[in-house]
N, C-alpha and C positions, 0 to 999 in steps of 0.2 A: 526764368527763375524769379519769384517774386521777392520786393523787400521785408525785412526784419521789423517787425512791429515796432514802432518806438512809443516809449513811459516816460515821461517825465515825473518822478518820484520828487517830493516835497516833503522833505522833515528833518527838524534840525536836530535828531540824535541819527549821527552819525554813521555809530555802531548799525542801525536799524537800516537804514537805507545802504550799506555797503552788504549787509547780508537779502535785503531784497532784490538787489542788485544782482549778487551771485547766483540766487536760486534761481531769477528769471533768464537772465542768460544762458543755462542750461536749458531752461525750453525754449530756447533763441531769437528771444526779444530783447531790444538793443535797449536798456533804459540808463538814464541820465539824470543825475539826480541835482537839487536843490535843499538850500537849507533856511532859502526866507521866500516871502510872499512878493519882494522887490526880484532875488536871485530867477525866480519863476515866472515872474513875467518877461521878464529880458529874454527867457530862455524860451517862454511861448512865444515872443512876437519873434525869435530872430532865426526859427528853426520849426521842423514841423513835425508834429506829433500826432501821435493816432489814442492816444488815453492820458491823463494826468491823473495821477493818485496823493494827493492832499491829507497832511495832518490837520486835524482841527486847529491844533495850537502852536503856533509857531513866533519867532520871537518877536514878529514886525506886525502881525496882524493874527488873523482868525482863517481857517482854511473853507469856513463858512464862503467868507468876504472874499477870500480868493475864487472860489468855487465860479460868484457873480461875474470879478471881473477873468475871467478865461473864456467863458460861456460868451462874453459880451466880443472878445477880443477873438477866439477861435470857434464860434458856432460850427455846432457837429460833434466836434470833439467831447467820448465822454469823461465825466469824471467821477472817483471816487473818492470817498473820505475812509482814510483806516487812521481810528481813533481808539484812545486810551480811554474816551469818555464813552460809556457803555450804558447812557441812560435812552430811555426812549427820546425823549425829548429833544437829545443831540440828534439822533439819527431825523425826526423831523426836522426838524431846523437845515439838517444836510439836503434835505431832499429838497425842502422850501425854496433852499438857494441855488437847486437846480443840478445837484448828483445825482447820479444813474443811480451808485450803489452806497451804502454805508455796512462797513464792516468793522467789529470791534476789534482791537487789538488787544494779546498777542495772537490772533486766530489767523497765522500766515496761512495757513491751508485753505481757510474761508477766503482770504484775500484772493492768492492764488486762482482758486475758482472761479470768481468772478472777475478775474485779468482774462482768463481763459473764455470764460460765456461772453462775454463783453466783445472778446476781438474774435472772437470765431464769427463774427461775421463780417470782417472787417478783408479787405483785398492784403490789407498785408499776411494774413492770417493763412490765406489761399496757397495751396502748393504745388 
């Protein structure tokens, strides 16, 4: 039997991350979430993960700037940005710093989907 995909979920509204929380768990991946750019690195470096999913704006930094140091600290691992900022330029800037996907928020569905394309090819994903 293989393991449970694990998320490491980044964003400091709450509300948002305990309902990403719940939806993914239904399709039975284990995520874990964070609400600063310091909470998420402790929780990269001290545990292992198969996707991190990144707010742009969070209250200690940029999920940009996170995006760099994860990449740097967990090479492999992808990551995405779901963001309130829905201009082009954010989603460049996301990608520049080295995210797989940029997804605007509230579009869980689009989030969703690309959790799902993302780890479908991933061993934990495997059944």
């Amino acid at each position: 039997m293989s393991e449970r995909c694990r998320i490491l979920y980044v964003d400091d509204h709450e509300d948002s991350a305990i309902m990403f929380q719940q939806l993914l768990s239904l399709s039975d991946y284990e995520v874990i979430t964070a609400a600063t750019v310091q909470q998420a690195l402790v929780l990269a470096q001290a545990s292992e993960f198969d996707l991190f999913i990144l707010d742009r704006r969070l209250p200690d930094g940029m999920g940009a700037d996170l995006c760099v140091q994860l990449k740097e600290c967990c090479p492999g691992i992808p990551v995405i940005l779901y963001s309130g900022d829905a201009y082009e330029i954010h989603r460049l800037e996301s990608l520049a710093a080295g995210a797989d996907a940029y997804v605007p928020k509230p579009h869980i569905e689009k989030l969703i989907a690309a959790v799902q394309e993302i780890l479908s090819q991933n061993a934990c994903a495997a059944a």
